[in-house]
N, C-alpha and C positions, 0 to 999 in steps of 0.2 A: 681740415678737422680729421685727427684718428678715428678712423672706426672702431668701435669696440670690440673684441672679441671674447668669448668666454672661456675662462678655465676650466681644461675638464677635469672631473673627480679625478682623484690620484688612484693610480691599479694600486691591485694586490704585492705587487714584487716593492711599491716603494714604502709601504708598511714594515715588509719583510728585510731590505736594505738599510732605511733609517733607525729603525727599532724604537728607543725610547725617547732619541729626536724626531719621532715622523709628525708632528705640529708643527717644530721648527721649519721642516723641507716644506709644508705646506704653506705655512707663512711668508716663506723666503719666494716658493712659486708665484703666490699672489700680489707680493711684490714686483715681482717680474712682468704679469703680468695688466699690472697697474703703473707706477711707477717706472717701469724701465720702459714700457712702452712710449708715454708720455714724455717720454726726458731720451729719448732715439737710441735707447742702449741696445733693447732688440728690436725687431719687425712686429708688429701685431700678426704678422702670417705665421709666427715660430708660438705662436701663445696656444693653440690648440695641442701641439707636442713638445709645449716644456714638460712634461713629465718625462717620455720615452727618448729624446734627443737630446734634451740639456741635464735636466739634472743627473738621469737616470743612467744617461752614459758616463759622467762626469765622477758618481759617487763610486764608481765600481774600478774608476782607476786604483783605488782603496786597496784591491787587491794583489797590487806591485809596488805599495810603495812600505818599505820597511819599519819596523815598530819607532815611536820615541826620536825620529828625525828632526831637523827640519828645514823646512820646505820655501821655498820663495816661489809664487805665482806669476809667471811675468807674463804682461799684457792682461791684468786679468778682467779688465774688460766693467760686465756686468756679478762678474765672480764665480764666472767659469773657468776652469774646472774647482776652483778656489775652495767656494764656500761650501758643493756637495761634499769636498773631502773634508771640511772642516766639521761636518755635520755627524758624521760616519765615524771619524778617526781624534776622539779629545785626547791623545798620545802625542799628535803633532802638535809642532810651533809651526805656525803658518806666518808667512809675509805677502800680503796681495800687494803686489808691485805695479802702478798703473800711471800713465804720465799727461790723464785729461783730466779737470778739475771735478767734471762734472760726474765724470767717472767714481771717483775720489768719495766724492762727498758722497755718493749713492752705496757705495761697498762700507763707508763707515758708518750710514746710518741702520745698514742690516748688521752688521757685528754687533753693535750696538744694543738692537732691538733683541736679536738671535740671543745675546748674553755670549757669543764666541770670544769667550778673554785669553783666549790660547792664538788669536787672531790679530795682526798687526797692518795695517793699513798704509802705505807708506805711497806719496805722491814723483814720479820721476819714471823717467829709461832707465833702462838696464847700464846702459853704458858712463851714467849721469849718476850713477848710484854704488860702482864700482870702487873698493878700495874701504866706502864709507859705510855699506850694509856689509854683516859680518856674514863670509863665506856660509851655504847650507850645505845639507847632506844631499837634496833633490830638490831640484828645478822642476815645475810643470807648466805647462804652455797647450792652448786648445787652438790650432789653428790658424794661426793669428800672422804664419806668415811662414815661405818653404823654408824648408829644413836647414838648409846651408844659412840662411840670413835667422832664421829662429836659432839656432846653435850657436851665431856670432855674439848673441843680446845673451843668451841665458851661460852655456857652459863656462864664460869667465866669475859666474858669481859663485860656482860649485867650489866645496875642497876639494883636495886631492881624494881622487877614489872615488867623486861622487858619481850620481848621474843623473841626466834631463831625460823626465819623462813627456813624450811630446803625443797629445789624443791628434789623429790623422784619420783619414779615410782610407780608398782601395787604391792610392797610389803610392802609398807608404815605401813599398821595395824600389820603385823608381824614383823616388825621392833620395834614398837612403846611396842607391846607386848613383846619382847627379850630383851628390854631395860630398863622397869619400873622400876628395883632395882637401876641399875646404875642412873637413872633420879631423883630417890628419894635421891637417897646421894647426888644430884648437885643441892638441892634444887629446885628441878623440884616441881611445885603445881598443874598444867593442862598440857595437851596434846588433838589435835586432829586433824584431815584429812582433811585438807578444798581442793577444786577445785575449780581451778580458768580460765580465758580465755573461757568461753562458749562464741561460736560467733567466737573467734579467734582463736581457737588451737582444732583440734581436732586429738587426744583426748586432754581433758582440760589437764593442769597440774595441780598437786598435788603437795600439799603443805602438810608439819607436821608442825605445829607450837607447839611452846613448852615454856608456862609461865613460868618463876621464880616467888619467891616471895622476902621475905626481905634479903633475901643472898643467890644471885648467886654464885651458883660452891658449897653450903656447906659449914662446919668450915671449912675446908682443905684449900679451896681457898683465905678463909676470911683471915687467916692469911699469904695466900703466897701474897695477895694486899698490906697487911698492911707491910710487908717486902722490897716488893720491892718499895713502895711507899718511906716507910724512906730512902732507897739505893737511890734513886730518888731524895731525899732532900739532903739528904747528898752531890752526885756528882753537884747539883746547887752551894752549897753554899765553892766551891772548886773553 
């Protein structure tokens, strides 16, 4: 049996970050902490600091990602970093990209609830999804796996010139260093550490963001698009 934990009030800074979503952030929290608990999305031990560790670092990625894009979530889990920035930013088209059902069903039923109609829910991998979800401008990803293998799933879904914004911890530059080879065959062109939330998250998050240039993923990828794109034409015209 879960033990229950309590939500605490929400501080001052996620009033100040949500603004005239901050019912929505609190609804979506109490979700989390009910529902995602009970259905194994997160730990009941994370329910005391869903405010300062999930959402509050997750809304403030808000502060790198460019106006009117849009965005694909991949791995988004319980709808992190997803649905903070969804919350923050009604500019963006969002795609929460996630490949467990139960997953799935829990991110539609908060869009849903939230009223986020700028929010697209879509069940699959990255690489299962390739060709048939139309390229974004930014990729985000909380975690969910190192950089060299998170850059393999996300930067093929970018256009040309985009980039994945990846939330990381204090290993970020050793990540980024372990990865350059594999970054450079994904047509990787730039890389680097931004921190974000001064004011609201201490410590700030961290960010890697990671440019493409004119062919995301590499030749490899360029022709696995162009494949499943035709596959893609083909079952229309059936």
């Amino acid at each position: 049996m879960t033990e229950e934990v309590a939500l605490p009030e929400a501080p001052e800074e996620a009033r100040r970050v949500f603004g005239e979503y901050f019912p929505e952030a609190v609804r979506y929290a109490e979700l989390l902490a009910d529902a995602g608990v009970t259905r194994g999305l997160i730990g009941p031990r994370e329910v005391p600091r869903l405010w300062e560790r999930h959402l509050l670092n997750c809304a403030v990625l808000s502060e790198v990602v460019p106006e009117g894009v849009t965005v694909c979530d991949v791995g988004s889990g319980a709808g992190l970093p997803g649905i903070p920035l969804a919350l923050v930013r009604r500019d963006l088209k969002i795609t929460l990209l996630e490949p467990l059902l139960r997953r799935t069903n829990f991110l539609q039923e908060v869009v849903e609830l939230l009223g986020l109609d700028h929010v697209t829910v879509v069940r699959g991998r990255a690489e299962e999804v390739l060709g048939s979800l139309q390229p974004v401008h930014v990729v985000t990803a909380r975690a969910v796996a190192p950089l060299d293998r998170l850059a393999g799933w996300g930067v093929p879904l970018l256009r040309p010139y985009g980039e994945m914004l990846a939330l990381k911890g204090d290993t970020a530059e050793e990540e980024i260093n372990g990865a350059r080879a594999a970054l450079s065959k994904l047509g990787v062109v730039e890389t680097e550490v931004l921190h974000v939330g001064e004011g609201v998250v201490d410590p700030m998050s961290t960010v890697v963001r990671v440019v493409v240039g004119e062919s995301p993923g590499g030749v490899r990828f360029a022709a696995k698009r162009a494949k499943a794109a035709r596959s893609s034409r083909t079952r229309r015209r059936r």
